[in-house]
N, C-alpha and C positions, 0 to 999 in steps of 0.2 A: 504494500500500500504506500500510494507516495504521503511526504510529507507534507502536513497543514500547511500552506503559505499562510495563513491567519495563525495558528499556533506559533509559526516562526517568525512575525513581525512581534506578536502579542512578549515572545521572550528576550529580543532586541536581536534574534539573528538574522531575520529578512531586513530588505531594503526598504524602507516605506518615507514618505515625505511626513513624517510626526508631528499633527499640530498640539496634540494634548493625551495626555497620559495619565493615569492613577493607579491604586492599588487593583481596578474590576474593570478597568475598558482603557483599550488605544485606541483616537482616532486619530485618524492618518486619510491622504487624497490617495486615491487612485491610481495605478498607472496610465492610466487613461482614462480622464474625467469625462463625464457624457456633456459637462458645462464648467465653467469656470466657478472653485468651490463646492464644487460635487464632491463631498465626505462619504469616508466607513467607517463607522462607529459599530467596535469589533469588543465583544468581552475577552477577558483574559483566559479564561476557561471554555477549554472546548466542548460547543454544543453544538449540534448541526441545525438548527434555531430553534425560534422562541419557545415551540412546545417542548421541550427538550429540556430545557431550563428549570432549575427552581424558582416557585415566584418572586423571591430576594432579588436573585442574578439576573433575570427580565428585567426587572422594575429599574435595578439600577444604569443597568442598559438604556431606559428609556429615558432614564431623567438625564443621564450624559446626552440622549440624542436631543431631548427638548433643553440642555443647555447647550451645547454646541451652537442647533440650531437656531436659537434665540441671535445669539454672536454672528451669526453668516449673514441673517435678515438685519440685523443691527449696522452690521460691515458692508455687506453690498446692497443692502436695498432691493433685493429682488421682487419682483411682479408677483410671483409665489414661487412655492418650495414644495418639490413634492418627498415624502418621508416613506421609503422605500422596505419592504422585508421580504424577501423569497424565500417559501418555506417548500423544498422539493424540484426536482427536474423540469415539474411540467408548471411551474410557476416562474423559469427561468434561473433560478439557483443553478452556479458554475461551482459555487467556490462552499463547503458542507461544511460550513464554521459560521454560525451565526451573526449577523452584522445587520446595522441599519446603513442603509444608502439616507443621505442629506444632497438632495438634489435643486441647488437654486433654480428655480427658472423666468426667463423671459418671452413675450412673444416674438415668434420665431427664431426661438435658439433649433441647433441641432439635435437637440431630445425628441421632438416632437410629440404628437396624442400617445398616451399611453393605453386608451381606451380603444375599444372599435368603432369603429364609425357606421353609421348609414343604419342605426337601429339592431346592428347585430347581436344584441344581448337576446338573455330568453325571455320567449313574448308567451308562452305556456300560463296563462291566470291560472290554473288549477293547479297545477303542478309547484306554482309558487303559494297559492293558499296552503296546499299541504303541508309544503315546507315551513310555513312561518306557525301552521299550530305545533305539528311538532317540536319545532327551534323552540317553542313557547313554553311547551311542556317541558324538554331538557332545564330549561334554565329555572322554571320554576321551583319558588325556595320548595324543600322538604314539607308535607305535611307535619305538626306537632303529634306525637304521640300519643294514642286513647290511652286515659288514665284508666 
């Protein structure tokens, strides 16, 4: 199995451009940013993402990426930001080490839509009613216990 390149920036043996570091996340730019300012905000600990994590090591993950990103919007002024996470192959995940993308963007930068266009999402009403009682019932708290 090859080597983490996120494991081996995270221990200081990769090459990375480091703009900030602490004892649970490096971030560092990209070797090839999709815009100017386009961050990885990488935990220290290997996970292959977010679900993978304990909720501690998420959470701090996150609050690095909404600090970060607070800084990028504060520094460049961007139009907006989009805040990236690929979890899996068929989500675009290359690199199986957990990380937030900080992606500034402007109109028309070279990133372009991230969405499909022309209506292509699912147009199925029943199919999404389904899903949203269900989704409804997973999340609903626990009933209390009959005494």
């Amino acid at each position: 199995m090859d080597p983490c390149p996120f494991c081996s920036i995270a221990s200081g043996r990769g090459p990375a451009r480091m703009i900030f570091e602490d004892d649970h996340a490096v971030v560092f730019f990209p070797l090839v940013p999709a815009t100017l300012g386009h961050t990885l905000v990488v935990p220290r600990v290997h996970a292959p993402d977010l679900w993978a994590m304990t909720p501690t090591r998420a959470e701090r993950l996150l609050a690095t990426a909404l600090r970060v990103g607070a800084a990028l919007r504060d520094h460049l002024a961007p139009e907006g930001m989009n805040v990236i996470h690929s979890a899996g192959s068929a989500a675009s995940q290359t690199v199986f080490h957990a990380h937030v993308h900080l992606v500034p963007r402007w109109r028309g930068d070279a990133m372009g839509p991230l969405w499909p266009g022309g209506g292509a999402g699912v147009r199925d009403a029943a199919a999404l009613d389904v899903l949203a009682d269900e989704m409804a019932a997973l999340l609903r708290p626990p009933a209390p216990p009959r005494a």
